[in-house]
N, C-alpha and C positions, 0 to 999 in steps of 0.2 A: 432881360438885360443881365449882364455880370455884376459884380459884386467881388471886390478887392476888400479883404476882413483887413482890421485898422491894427489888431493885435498889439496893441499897447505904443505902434509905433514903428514896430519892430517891420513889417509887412514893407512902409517903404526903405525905412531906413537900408534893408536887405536887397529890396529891387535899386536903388540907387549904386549901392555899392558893386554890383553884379554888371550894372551899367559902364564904371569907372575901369572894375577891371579886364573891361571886355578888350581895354585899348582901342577904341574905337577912336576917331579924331575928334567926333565930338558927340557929348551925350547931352539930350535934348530931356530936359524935367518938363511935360506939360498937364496941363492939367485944364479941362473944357469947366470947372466949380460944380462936378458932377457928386455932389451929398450924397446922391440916393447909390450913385457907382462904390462908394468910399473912396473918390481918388481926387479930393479934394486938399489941397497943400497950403491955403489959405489963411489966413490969423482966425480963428471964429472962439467961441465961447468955452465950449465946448475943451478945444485942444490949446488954444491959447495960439504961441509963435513955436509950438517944437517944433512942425514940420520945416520952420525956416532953419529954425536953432540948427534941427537933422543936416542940411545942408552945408550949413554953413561946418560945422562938426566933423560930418566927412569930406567936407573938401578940405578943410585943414589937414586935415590927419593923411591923404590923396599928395597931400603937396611934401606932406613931412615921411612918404614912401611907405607910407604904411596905410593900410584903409581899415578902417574900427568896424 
């Protein structure tokens, strides 16, 4: 199995935004709560709400023409 490194956050926060500016019509965040994959987006112990926090962050930033 693969393995997406969590690199402080940074790993999605960058697949998301590459998502956004693909201009596609619509960008689809999923996630099967795969831990052992790292591509889990979830609230957990661990990371807390950033991966939401990430979300919410770049879409703001998406809407105000600029992606962070």
């Amino acid at each position: 199995y693969g393995h997406v490194p969590d690199d402080g956050g940074k790993s999605f926060r960058s697949m998301l935004q590459r998502g956004l500016k693909s201009n596609a019509p619509i960008t689809q965040i999923a996630t099967w709560n795969d831990w052992s994959e790292g591509t889990v987006i979830e609230p957990s112990i661990e990371f807390g709400y950033r991966d939401l926090e990430t979300i919410i962050d770049v879409l703001q930033a998406s809407q105000r023409g600029k992606v962070i």
